[in-house]
N, C-alpha and C positions, 0 to 999 in steps of 0.2 A: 469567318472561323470564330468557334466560340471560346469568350475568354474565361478561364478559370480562379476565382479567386485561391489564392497559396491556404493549402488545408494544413495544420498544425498536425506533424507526424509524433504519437506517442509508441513507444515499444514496451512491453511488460515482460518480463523473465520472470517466471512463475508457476505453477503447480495447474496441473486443468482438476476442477470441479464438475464431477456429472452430472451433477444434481441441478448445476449451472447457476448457483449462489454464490460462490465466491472463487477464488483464484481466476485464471485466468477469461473466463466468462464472463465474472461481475465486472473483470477489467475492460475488456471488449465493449460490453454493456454500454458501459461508462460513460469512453471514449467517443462511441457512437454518439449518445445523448448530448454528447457536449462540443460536438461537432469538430473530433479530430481524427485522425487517419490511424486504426488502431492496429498493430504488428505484435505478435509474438512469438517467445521463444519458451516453448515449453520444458520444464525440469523433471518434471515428473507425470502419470498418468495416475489421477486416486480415484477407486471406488467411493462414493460416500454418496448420502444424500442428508437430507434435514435433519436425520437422528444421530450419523456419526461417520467414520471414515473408516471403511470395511478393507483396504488394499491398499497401498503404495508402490507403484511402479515406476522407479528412479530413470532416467534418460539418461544413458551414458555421458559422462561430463564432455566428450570432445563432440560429440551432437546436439548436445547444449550449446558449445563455444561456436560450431558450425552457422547455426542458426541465428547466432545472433552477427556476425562475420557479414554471410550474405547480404543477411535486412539491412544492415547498417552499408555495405559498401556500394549499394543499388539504390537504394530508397531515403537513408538516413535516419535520423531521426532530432529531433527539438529535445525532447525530454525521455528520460527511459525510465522506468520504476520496476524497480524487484519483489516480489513475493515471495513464495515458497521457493526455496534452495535446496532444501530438503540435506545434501554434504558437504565436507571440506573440498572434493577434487571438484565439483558444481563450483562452488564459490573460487576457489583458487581459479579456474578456466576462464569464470567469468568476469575476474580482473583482471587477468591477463589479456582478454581482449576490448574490453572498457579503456583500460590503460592507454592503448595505442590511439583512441580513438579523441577526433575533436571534444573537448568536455561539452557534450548537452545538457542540461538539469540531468542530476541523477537524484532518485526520490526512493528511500528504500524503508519497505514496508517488513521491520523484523520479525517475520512470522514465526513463529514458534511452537506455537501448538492450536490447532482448530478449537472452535467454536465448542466443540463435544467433550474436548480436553485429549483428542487423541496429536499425539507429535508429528511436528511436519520439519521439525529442522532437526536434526540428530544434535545427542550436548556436544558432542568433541567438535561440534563445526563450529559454534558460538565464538568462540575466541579468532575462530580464521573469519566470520561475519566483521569483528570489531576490528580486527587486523586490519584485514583488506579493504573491505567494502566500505566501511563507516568512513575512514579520514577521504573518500575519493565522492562522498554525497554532498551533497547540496542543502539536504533535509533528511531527517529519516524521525518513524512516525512511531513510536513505540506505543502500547497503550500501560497498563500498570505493572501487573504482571510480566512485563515482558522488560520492562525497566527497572525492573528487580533483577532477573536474568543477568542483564547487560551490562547492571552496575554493581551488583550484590549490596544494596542499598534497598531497605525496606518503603518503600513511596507510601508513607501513611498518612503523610503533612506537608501543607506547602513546603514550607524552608526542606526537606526530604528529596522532595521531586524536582524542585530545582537543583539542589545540591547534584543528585543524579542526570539530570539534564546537563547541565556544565563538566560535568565529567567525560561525558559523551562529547559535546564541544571540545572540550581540551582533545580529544584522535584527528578534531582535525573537521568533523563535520560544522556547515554554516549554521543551519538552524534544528533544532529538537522540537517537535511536537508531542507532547504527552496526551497521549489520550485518556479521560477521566472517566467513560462509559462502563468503569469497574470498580467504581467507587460506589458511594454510597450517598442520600437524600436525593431529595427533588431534584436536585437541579444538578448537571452534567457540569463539569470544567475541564475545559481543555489549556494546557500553558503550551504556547509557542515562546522559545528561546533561544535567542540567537548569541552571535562570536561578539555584536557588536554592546554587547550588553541586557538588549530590548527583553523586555517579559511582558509579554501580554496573554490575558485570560479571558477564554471566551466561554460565554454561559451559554447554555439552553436549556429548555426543560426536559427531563429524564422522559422520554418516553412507557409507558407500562406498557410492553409488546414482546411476545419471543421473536417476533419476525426480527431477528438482526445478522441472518448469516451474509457473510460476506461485508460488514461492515468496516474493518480494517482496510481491504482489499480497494471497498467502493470510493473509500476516501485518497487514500496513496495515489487514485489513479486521478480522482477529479484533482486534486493540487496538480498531477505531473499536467493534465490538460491546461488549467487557465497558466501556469507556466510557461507552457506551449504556445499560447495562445498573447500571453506579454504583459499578464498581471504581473505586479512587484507579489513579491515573496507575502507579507501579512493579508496583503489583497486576496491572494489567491486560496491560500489558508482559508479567511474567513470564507468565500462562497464555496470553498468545495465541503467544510462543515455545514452549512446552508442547504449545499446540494445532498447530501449524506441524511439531513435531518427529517429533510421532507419526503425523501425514498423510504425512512423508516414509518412516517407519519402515513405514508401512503399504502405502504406494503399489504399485499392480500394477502390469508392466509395459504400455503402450500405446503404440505406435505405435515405428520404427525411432531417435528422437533420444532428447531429453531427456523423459520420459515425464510424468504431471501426477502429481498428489497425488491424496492417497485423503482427502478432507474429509470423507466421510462413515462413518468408522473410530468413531464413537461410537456411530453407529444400525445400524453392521453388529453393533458388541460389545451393544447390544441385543435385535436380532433375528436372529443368525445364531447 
Protein backbone atom coordinates (compact mmCIF):
# COMPACT_ATOMS: atom_id res chain seq x y z
CA UNK A 1 0.00 0.00 0.00
CA UNK A 2 1.13 3.30 -0.86
CA UNK A 3 2.18 5.62 1.71
CA UNK A 4 1.24 9.27 1.76
CA UNK A 5 3.17 11.85 2.96
CA UNK A 6 0.64 14.45 5.62
CA UNK A 7 -0.34 17.36 2.87
CA UNK A 8 -0.63 20.82 4.98
CA UNK A 9 -4.63 21.48 4.86
CA UNK A 10 -5.24 25.37 4.19
CA UNK A 11 -8.99 26.77 4.07
CA UNK A 12 -9.69 30.37 2.64
CA UNK A 13 -13.21 32.12 3.59
CA UNK A 14 -13.37 34.51 0.75
CA UNK A 15 -14.90 36.24 -2.17
CA UNK A 16 -14.67 34.20 -5.74
CA UNK A 17 -12.87 36.31 -8.51
CA UNK A 18 -13.96 35.45 -12.28
CA UNK A 19 -11.61 36.90 -13.69
CA UNK A 20 -9.58 34.21 -11.48
CA UNK A 21 -6.77 37.05 -10.12
CA UNK A 22 -7.51 37.29 -6.87
CA UNK A 23 -9.98 36.04 -4.05
CA UNK A 24 -10.65 32.98 -3.82
CA UNK A 25 -8.74 31.63 -6.97
CA UNK A 26 -5.54 33.36 -6.46
CA UNK A 27 -6.06 31.50 -3.00
CA UNK A 28 -6.55 28.05 -4.50
CA UNK A 29 -3.59 28.97 -6.89
CA UNK A 30 -1.44 29.58 -4.21
CA UNK A 31 -1.95 26.73 -2.17
CA UNK A 32 -1.53 24.42 -5.04
CA UNK A 33 1.91 25.94 -5.97
CA UNK A 34 3.08 25.56 -2.49
CA UNK A 35 2.02 22.15 -1.99
CA UNK A 36 -1.00 22.31 0.32
CA UNK A 37 -4.41 20.80 0.35
CA UNK A 38 -6.62 24.07 -0.55
CA UNK A 39 -10.67 24.16 0.85
CA UNK A 40 -12.85 26.88 0.56
CA UNK A 41 -15.58 28.66 1.80
CA UNK A 42 -17.04 30.96 -0.30
CA UNK A 43 -18.70 34.74 0.92
CA UNK A 44 -19.65 35.91 -1.99
CA UNK A 45 -19.97 35.39 -5.90
CA UNK A 46 -18.27 38.94 -8.00
CA UNK A 47 -18.44 39.78 -11.39
CA UNK A 48 -15.14 41.43 -12.24
CA UNK A 49 -12.33 40.97 -14.34
CA UNK A 50 -8.86 43.02 -14.76
CA UNK A 51 -10.60 46.56 -15.10
CA UNK A 52 -13.04 46.43 -12.22
CA UNK A 53 -15.77 44.57 -10.16
CA UNK A 54 -19.23 44.79 -12.15
CA UNK A 55 -21.53 42.68 -9.38
CA UNK A 56 -21.47 41.48 -5.86
CA UNK A 57 -23.41 38.56 -5.02
CA UNK A 58 -23.26 38.05 -1.11
CA UNK A 59 -23.70 34.16 0.19
CA UNK A 60 -26.12 33.95 2.76
CA UNK A 61 -24.17 34.33 6.06
CA UNK A 62 -25.50 30.77 7.56
CA UNK A 63 -24.12 28.99 4.09
CA UNK A 64 -21.17 30.70 4.62
CA UNK A 65 -21.06 29.32 8.35
CA UNK A 66 -22.25 25.87 6.82
CA UNK A 67 -19.41 25.53 4.62
CA UNK A 68 -16.90 26.18 6.65
CA UNK A 69 -18.66 23.58 9.71
CA UNK A 70 -18.39 20.70 7.17
CA UNK A 71 -14.67 21.38 5.73
CA UNK A 72 -13.50 21.85 9.13
CA UNK A 73 -15.44 18.74 10.83
CA UNK A 74 -14.33 16.07 7.99
CA UNK A 75 -11.14 17.39 6.57
CA UNK A 76 -9.66 20.07 9.19
CA UNK A 77 -7.69 22.33 8.60
CA UNK A 78 -3.68 23.59 9.93
CA UNK A 79 -4.17 27.16 9.06
CA UNK A 80 -7.38 29.15 7.63
CA UNK A 81 -7.10 32.79 6.11
CA UNK A 82 -9.88 35.23 5.36
CA UNK A 83 -10.51 37.47 2.46
CA UNK A 84 -13.52 39.09 1.31
CA UNK A 85 -16.20 39.21 4.03
CA UNK A 86 -17.96 41.44 2.28
CA UNK A 87 -20.87 42.00 5.96
CA UNK A 88 -21.35 42.06 9.65
CA UNK A 89 -23.91 38.84 9.70
CA UNK A 90 -20.77 36.94 7.27
CA UNK A 91 -18.21 38.00 9.99
CA UNK A 92 -20.48 37.56 13.06
CA UNK A 93 -21.26 33.51 11.66
CA UNK A 94 -17.87 33.21 10.92
CA UNK A 95 -16.75 33.66 14.52
CA UNK A 96 -19.00 31.96 15.74
CA UNK A 97 -17.88 28.93 14.31
CA UNK A 98 -13.96 29.71 14.24
CA UNK A 99 -14.62 30.17 17.97
CA UNK A 100 -15.64 26.47 18.63
CA UNK A 101 -13.14 25.26 16.65
CA UNK A 102 -9.34 23.94 17.63
CA UNK A 103 -7.20 27.26 17.04
CA UNK A 104 -5.44 26.56 13.67
CA UNK A 105 -3.18 29.72 12.49
CA UNK A 106 -5.86 32.01 11.66
CA UNK A 107 -4.38 34.68 8.91
CA UNK A 108 -6.69 37.34 7.99
CA UNK A 109 -6.40 39.40 4.82
CA UNK A 110 -8.58 42.92 5.71
CA UNK A 111 -9.92 43.38 2.33
CA UNK A 112 -11.65 46.34 1.87
CA UNK A 113 -11.76 47.51 -1.27
CA UNK A 114 -10.45 45.84 -4.77
CA UNK A 115 -7.69 46.66 -6.83
CA UNK A 116 -10.16 48.97 -8.95
CA UNK A 117 -11.15 50.91 -5.83
CA UNK A 118 -14.55 49.18 -6.02
CA UNK A 119 -15.73 47.92 -1.97
CA UNK A 120 -15.66 44.53 -0.93
CA UNK A 121 -16.31 44.76 2.83
CA UNK A 122 -19.35 47.12 3.45
CA UNK A 123 -18.19 50.29 6.43
CA UNK A 124 -20.56 49.11 9.10
CA UNK A 125 -18.79 45.73 9.04
CA UNK A 126 -15.27 47.13 9.83
CA UNK A 127 -15.77 47.55 13.36
CA UNK A 128 -17.44 43.89 13.75
CA UNK A 129 -13.89 42.76 11.53
CA UNK A 130 -11.83 44.42 14.63
CA UNK A 131 -14.32 43.10 17.09
CA UNK A 132 -14.39 39.76 16.24
CA UNK A 133 -11.97 38.62 13.93
CA UNK A 134 -8.87 40.51 14.75
CA UNK A 135 -8.20 39.64 18.70
CA UNK A 136 -9.04 35.62 17.44
CA UNK A 137 -5.86 35.87 14.45
CA UNK A 138 -2.68 35.03 14.54
CA UNK A 139 -1.53 37.71 11.92
CA UNK A 140 -3.57 39.80 9.86
CA UNK A 141 -2.03 41.52 6.70
CA UNK A 142 -3.24 45.08 6.27
CA UNK A 143 -1.67 46.98 3.36
CA UNK A 144 -1.77 51.17 3.90
CA UNK A 145 -4.71 52.13 3.05
CA UNK A 146 -6.45 49.63 4.83
CA UNK A 147 -4.47 50.43 8.09
CA UNK A 148 -5.85 53.77 7.84
CA UNK A 149 -9.46 52.11 7.88
CA UNK A 150 -8.61 50.04 10.79
CA UNK A 151 -6.78 52.54 12.83
CA UNK A 152 -7.99 56.04 11.74
CA UNK A 153 -4.33 56.80 11.78
CA UNK A 154 -2.85 58.43 8.68
CA UNK A 155 0.34 55.48 7.88
CA UNK A 156 2.69 58.29 6.22
CA UNK A 157 5.81 57.45 8.42
CA UNK A 158 7.47 54.88 10.05
CA UNK A 159 6.82 55.83 13.76
CA UNK A 160 2.82 56.30 11.98
CA UNK A 161 2.53 52.77 10.88
CA UNK A 162 3.89 51.22 13.73
CA UNK A 163 1.96 53.26 16.01
CA UNK A 164 -1.11 51.91 13.99
CA UNK A 165 0.31 48.40 13.95
CA UNK A 166 0.53 48.21 17.84
CA UNK A 167 -2.91 49.28 17.97
CA UNK A 168 -4.10 46.59 16.24
CA UNK A 169 -1.71 44.18 18.53
CA UNK A 170 -3.26 45.77 21.73
CA UNK A 171 -7.45 43.55 20.12
CA UNK A 172 -5.47 41.00 20.88
CA UNK A 173 -3.90 39.94 17.29
CA UNK A 174 0.09 38.13 17.54
CA UNK A 175 1.56 39.81 14.75
CA UNK A 176 0.69 42.86 11.93
CA UNK A 177 2.03 42.86 8.70
CA UNK A 178 1.93 46.19 7.01
CA UNK A 179 2.07 46.08 3.67
CA UNK A 180 4.15 49.03 1.95
CA UNK A 181 3.14 48.30 -2.09
CA UNK A 182 1.18 51.83 -1.71
CA UNK A 183 3.61 53.84 -0.76
CA UNK A 184 5.94 55.53 -2.53
CA UNK A 185 10.07 55.21 -4.25
CA UNK A 186 11.87 52.48 -5.43
CA UNK A 187 11.92 50.40 -3.13
CA UNK A 188 8.67 48.37 -1.43
CA UNK A 189 8.70 48.10 2.73
CA UNK A 190 7.01 45.74 4.39
CA UNK A 191 6.88 45.94 8.70
CA UNK A 192 6.08 42.77 10.40
CA UNK A 193 5.16 43.38 14.17
CA UNK A 194 4.54 41.38 16.77
CA UNK A 195 3.00 41.15 20.74
CA UNK A 196 6.54 40.34 21.63
CA UNK A 197 7.81 43.67 20.74
CA UNK A 198 9.89 42.37 17.28
CA UNK A 199 9.77 44.97 14.22
CA UNK A 200 11.33 43.83 11.28
CA UNK A 201 11.45 45.38 7.68
CA UNK A 202 11.59 43.84 4.70
CA UNK A 203 12.74 45.57 1.29
CA UNK A 204 12.43 44.75 -2.07
CA UNK A 205 12.36 46.47 -5.16
CA UNK A 206 9.18 48.15 -6.39
CA UNK A 207 8.25 46.49 -9.34
CA UNK A 208 6.95 48.95 -12.53
CA UNK A 209 4.07 46.46 -13.49
CA UNK A 210 0.03 46.81 -13.51
CA UNK A 211 0.05 43.16 -13.28
CA UNK A 212 -0.69 43.03 -9.51
CA UNK A 213 -4.25 41.80 -9.07
CA UNK A 214 -4.65 39.55 -6.50
CA UNK A 215 -1.81 40.51 -4.66
CA UNK A 216 -3.11 40.99 -1.16
CA UNK A 217 -4.93 37.81 -1.52
CA UNK A 218 -1.73 35.82 -3.07
CA UNK A 219 0.23 36.66 -0.01
CA UNK A 220 -2.31 35.95 3.07
CA UNK A 221 -2.60 32.68 1.56
CA UNK A 222 1.44 31.82 0.93
CA UNK A 223 2.10 32.85 4.82
CA UNK A 224 -1.22 30.70 5.89
CA UNK A 225 0.76 27.85 3.59
CA UNK A 226 4.50 27.81 4.95
CA UNK A 227 2.49 28.21 8.42
CA UNK A 228 0.86 25.04 7.53
CA UNK A 229 3.71 23.60 6.45
CA UNK A 230 5.86 24.72 10.25
CA UNK A 231 7.73 27.88 9.33
CA UNK A 232 8.18 30.09 12.51
CA UNK A 233 6.10 33.07 12.02
CA UNK A 234 9.01 35.81 10.45
CA UNK A 235 10.23 32.69 8.32
CA UNK A 236 7.28 32.26 6.79
CA UNK A 237 6.54 35.99 6.23
CA UNK A 238 9.69 36.42 4.53
CA UNK A 239 9.25 33.47 1.81
CA UNK A 240 5.63 34.07 1.05
CA UNK A 241 6.87 37.97 0.37
CA UNK A 242 9.62 36.07 -1.84
CA UNK A 243 6.83 34.02 -3.17
CA UNK A 244 4.47 37.10 -4.05
CA UNK A 245 7.61 39.04 -5.56
CA UNK A 246 8.58 36.77 -8.08
CA UNK A 247 4.61 36.01 -9.26
CA UNK A 248 4.75 39.78 -9.69
CA UNK A 249 8.17 39.59 -11.58
CA UNK A 250 6.89 36.78 -13.54
CA UNK A 251 3.27 37.80 -14.31
CA UNK A 252 2.12 37.79 -18.20
CA UNK A 253 0.18 40.30 -19.37
CA UNK A 254 -3.86 39.37 -19.27
CA UNK A 255 -6.66 41.27 -19.79
CA UNK A 256 -6.74 45.39 -20.52
CA UNK A 257 -6.44 46.61 -16.34
CA UNK A 258 -4.48 45.37 -13.60
CA UNK A 259 -3.39 42.01 -14.97
CA UNK A 260 -3.11 38.87 -12.15
CA UNK A 261 0.07 37.16 -11.08
CA UNK A 262 2.01 34.25 -12.53
CA UNK A 263 1.63 31.77 -9.23
CA UNK A 264 2.64 29.16 -11.10
CA UNK A 265 6.43 30.68 -11.93
CA UNK A 266 7.90 27.67 -9.86
CA UNK A 267 6.42 24.74 -12.03
CA UNK A 268 6.88 26.81 -15.32
CA UNK A 269 10.92 27.03 -13.97
CA UNK A 270 10.34 23.18 -13.82
CA UNK A 271 9.00 22.11 -16.77
CA UNK A 272 9.35 24.83 -19.28
Amino acid sequence: MTEFKKMPRVLTIAGSDSGGGAGIQADIKTMCALNCYGMSAITAITAQNTLGVYAVHPIPAEIVRKQIEVVLSDIGADAIKTGMLWGTEIIHEVHKVLFDYPKPYLIIDPVLVAKSGDPLLQKEAISALVELLIPRAWIITPNLPELKELTEIEPNNKGAILKAGNMLLDRGVQYVLVKGGHGQGEDVYDYLISKEGREIVFTNRRIDTPNTHGTGCTLSSAIACYLAHGWETVNAVEKAIQFVHKSIETAMPLGKGHGPLNHLWQNQKLFG
